[in-house]
C-alpha positions as CSV (number, residue, x, y, z in Angstrom):
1,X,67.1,140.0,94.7
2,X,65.8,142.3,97.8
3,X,65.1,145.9,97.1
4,X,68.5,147.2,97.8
5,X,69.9,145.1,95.5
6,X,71.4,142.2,97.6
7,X,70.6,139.1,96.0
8,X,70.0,136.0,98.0
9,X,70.4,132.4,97.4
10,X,67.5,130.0,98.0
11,X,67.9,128.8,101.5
12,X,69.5,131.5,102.8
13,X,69.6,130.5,106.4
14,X,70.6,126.9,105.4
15,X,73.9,125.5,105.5
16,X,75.8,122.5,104.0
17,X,75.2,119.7,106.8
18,X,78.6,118.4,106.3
19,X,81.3,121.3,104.6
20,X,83.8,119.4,102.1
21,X,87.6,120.2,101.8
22,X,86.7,121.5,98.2
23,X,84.6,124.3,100.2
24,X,86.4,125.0,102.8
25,X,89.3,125.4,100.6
26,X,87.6,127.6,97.9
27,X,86.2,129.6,100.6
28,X,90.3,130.4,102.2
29,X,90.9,131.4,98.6
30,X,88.1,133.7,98.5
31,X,89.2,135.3,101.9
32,X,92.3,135.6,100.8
33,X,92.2,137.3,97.4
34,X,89.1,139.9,99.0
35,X,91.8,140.8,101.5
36,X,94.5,141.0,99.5
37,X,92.3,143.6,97.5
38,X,91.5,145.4,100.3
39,X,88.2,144.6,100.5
40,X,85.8,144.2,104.3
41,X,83.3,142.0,103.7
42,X,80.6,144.2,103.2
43,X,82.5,146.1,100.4
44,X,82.8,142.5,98.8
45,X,79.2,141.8,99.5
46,X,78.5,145.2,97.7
47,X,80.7,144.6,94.6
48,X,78.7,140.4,94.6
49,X,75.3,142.0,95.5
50,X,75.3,139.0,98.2
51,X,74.8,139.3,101.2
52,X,77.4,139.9,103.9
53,X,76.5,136.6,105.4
54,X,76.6,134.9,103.0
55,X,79.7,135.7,101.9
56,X,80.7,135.1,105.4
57,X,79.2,131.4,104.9
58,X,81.3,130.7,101.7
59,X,84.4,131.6,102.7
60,X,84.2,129.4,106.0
61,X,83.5,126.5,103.7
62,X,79.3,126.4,104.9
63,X,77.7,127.1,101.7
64,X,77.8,125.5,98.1
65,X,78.8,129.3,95.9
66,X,76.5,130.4,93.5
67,X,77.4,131.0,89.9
68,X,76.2,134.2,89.8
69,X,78.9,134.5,92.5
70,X,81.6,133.1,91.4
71,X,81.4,135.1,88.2
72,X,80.8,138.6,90.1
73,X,84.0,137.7,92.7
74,X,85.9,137.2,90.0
75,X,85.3,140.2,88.4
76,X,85.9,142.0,91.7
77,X,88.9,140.6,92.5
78,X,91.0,140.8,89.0
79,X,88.9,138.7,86.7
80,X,92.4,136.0,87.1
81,X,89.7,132.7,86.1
82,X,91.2,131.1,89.3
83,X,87.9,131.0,91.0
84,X,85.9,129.8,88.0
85,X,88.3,127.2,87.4
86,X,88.0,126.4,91.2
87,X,84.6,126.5,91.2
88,X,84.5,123.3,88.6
89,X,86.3,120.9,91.2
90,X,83.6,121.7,94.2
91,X,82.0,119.1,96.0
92,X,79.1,119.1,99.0
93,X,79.9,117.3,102.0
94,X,80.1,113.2,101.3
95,X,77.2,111.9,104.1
96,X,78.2,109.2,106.2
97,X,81.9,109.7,105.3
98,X,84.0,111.0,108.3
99,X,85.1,114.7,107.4
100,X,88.8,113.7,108.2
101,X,88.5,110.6,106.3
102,X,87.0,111.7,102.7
103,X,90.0,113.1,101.1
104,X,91.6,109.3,101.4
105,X,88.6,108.1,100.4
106,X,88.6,109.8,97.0
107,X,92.5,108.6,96.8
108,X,91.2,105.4,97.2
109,X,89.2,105.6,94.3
110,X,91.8,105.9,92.0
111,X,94.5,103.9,93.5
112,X,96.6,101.1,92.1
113,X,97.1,99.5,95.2
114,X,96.1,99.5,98.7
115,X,97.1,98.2,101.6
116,X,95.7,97.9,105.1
117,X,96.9,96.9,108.3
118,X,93.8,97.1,111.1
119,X,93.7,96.0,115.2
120,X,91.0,97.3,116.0
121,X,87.8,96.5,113.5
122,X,87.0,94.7,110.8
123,X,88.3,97.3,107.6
124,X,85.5,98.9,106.3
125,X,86.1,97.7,102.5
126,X,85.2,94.3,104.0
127,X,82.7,94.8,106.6
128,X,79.4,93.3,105.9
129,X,76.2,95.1,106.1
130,X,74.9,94.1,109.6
131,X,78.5,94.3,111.0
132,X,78.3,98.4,109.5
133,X,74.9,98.5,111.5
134,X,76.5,97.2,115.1
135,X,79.3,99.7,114.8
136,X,77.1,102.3,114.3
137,X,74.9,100.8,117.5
138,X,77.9,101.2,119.6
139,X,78.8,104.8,118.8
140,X,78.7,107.2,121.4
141,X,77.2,109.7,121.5
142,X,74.3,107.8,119.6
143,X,73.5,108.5,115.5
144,X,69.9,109.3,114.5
145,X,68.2,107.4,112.2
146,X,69.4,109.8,109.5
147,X,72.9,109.2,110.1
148,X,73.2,105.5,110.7
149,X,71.6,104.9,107.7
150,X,73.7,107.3,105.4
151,X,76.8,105.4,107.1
152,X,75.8,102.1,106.0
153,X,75.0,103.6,102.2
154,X,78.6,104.9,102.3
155,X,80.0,102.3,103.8
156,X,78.5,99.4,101.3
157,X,79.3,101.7,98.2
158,X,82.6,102.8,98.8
159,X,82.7,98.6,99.4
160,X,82.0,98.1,95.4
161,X,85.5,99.3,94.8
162,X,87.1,95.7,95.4
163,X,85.0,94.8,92.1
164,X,84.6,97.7,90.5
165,X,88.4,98.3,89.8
166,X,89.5,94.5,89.2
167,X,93.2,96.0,87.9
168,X,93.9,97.2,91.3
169,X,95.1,94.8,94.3
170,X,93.8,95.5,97.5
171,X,95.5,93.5,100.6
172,X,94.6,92.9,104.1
173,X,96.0,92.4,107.4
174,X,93.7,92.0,110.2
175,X,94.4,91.0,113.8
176,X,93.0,87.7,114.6
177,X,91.4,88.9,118.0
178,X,89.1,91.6,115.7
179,X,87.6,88.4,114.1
180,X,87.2,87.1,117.7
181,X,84.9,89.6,118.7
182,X,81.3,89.0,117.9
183,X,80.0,92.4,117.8
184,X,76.2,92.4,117.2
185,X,76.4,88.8,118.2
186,X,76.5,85.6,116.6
187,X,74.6,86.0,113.3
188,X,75.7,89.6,112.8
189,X,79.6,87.8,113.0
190,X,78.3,84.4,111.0
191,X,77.3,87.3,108.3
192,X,80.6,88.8,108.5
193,X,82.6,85.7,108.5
194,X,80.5,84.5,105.0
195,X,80.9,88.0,103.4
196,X,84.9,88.2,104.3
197,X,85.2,84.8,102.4
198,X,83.2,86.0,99.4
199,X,85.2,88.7,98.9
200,X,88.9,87.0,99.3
201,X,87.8,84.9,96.2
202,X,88.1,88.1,94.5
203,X,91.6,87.5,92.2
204,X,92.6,91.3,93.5
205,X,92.3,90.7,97.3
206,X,94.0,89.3,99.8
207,X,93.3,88.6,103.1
208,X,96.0,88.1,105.7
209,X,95.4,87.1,109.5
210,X,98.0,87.9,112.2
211,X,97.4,84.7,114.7
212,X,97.3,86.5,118.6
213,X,100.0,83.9,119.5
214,X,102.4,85.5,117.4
215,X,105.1,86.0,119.2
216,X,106.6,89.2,116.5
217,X,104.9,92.4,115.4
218,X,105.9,95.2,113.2
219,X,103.4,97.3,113.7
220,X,102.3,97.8,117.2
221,X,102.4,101.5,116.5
222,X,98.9,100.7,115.4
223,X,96.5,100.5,112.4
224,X,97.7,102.3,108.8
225,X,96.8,102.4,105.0
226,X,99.1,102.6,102.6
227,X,98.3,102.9,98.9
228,X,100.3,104.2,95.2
229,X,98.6,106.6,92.6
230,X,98.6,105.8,89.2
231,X,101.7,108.3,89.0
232,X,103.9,106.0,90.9
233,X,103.5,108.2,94.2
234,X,102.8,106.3,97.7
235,X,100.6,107.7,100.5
236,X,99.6,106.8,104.2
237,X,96.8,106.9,106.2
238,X,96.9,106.9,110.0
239,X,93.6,106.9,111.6
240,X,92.8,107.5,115.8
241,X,89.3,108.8,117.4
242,X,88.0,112.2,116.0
243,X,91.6,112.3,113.5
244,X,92.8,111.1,110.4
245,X,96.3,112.1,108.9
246,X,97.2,112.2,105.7
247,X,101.1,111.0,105.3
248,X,103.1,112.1,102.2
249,X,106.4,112.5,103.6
250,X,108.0,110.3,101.5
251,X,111.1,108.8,104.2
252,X,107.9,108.3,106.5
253,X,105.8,106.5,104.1
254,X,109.1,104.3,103.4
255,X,109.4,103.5,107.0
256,X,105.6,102.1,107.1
257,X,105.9,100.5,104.0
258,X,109.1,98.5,105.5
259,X,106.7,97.8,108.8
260,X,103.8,96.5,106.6
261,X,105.7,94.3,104.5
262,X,107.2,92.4,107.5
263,X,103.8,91.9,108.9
264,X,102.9,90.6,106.1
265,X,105.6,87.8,106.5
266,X,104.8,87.5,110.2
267,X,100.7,86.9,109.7
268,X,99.3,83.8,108.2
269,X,99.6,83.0,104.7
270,X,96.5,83.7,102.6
271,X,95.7,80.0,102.1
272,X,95.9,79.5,105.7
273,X,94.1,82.9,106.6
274,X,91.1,81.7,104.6
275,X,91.6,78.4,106.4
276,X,91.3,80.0,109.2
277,X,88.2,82.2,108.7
278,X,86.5,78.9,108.0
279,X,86.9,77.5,110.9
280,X,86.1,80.2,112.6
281,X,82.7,80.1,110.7
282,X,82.6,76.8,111.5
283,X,82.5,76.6,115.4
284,X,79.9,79.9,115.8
């Protein structure tokens, strides 16, 4: 605590690398409850004895709160327990997780099913390990060290869902020309290949190829996810460069589900997918 009685948190002038959704959303709520009190910034840094920046930092969703400041905004702003309760469900930043993409990935985590539908890459819950490290070669503008590595972490353990929730299906629909492409070269997609067929004998995934001489195909409006909570509700996930959208609307996510399912009876059976994939193997 300074001598005018400002207390600051250790690292003042640092800020969370990567801001959550949790943060930035506790952080709105913040704003919004100082100003519906009435309250500038400083006079809420007064009442907090925090500074004025860094009250500035948590309500923009940059800094993990403090305790001792969640307790003193609550008692500044009608004691209501909303921000302590709040407080309970906050998360830092996931590294190596894009920021539009982590709020599906925690749905993920608790889904019943999933479904995915991908044209342009391999899906990331069945990428090997040296196929995560070529992607990351090829992004522009270039990832440090720092970053490609805590890609590949993410990537491999968001992976261990296929076997760590053996009660949920998971099932795929990849175009054949992605598993044409030998990005990283020939053992990098040997690797791949291998890993893909290890994880299809997996009795909750399914692996479906759509054949590039198909002459049908229900979703050219490009790749989606779909997946149901364990309340019954169904979700999509539509993903482009720099974006990902969250779809709850439910006549929307009907309409995809309808696309998806007649892909599925366009692509290759799973028998003949793995079939497939072995030959593929075979000839590199």
């Amino acid at each position: 605590m300074t001598a005018e009685g400002v207390e600051v948190i250790a690292g003042e002038g640092e800020r969370e690398p990567d801001p959550s959704d949790s943060l930035r959303t506790f952080g709105a709520v913040v704003q919004a409850l100082r100003e519906h009190a009435g309250l500038s910034r400083v006079d809420f840094a007064a009442h907090v004895r925090f500074s004025k920046h860094t009250v500035e930092s948590v309500e923009l969703g940059r800094r993990m709160p403090d305790p001792a400041f969640v307790e003193r905004a609550e008692d500044a702003l009608g004691d209501t327990g909303a921000l302590r309760r709040a407080a309970r469900h906050l998360t830092r930043g996931e590294p190596g997780l894009a920021a539009w993409f982590r709020r599906w990935a925690r749905l993920e985590k608790e889904a019943v099913s999933l479904c995915t539908y991908e044209c342009r890459l391999v899906p990331g819950l069945l990428q090997s390990e040296g196929y995560v490290r070529a992607l990351c070669e090829n992004e522009i503008p270039p990832l440090t060290d720092g970053e490609l590595e805590a890609t590949v972490t993410a990537r491999m353990n968001r992976q261990r869902l296929l076997r760590d929730r053996p009660h949920s299906t998971f099932d795929f629909v990849v175009e054949e020309a992605v598993l044409m492409r030998r990005l990283g070269g020939v053992d990098v997609t040997c690797e791949l290949l291998d890993h893909m067929l290890d994880l299809c004998l997996l009795r909750n995934t399914t692996l479906q190829i759509m054949p590039a001489d198909c002459e049908f195909h229900a979703c050219l409006a490009g790749p989606v996810c779909v997946l149901e909570t364990p309340h019954g509700q169904r979700l999509a996930y539509s993903e482009g460069q720099e974006n990902g959208r969250l779809i709850a609307e439910p006549k929307e996510v009907s309409r995809i589900q309808m696309r998806y399912a007649r892909l599925r009876s366009q692509a290759l059976s799973p028998n003949d997918s793995l079939g497939l994939l072995k030959r593929m193997l075979g000839e590199l």
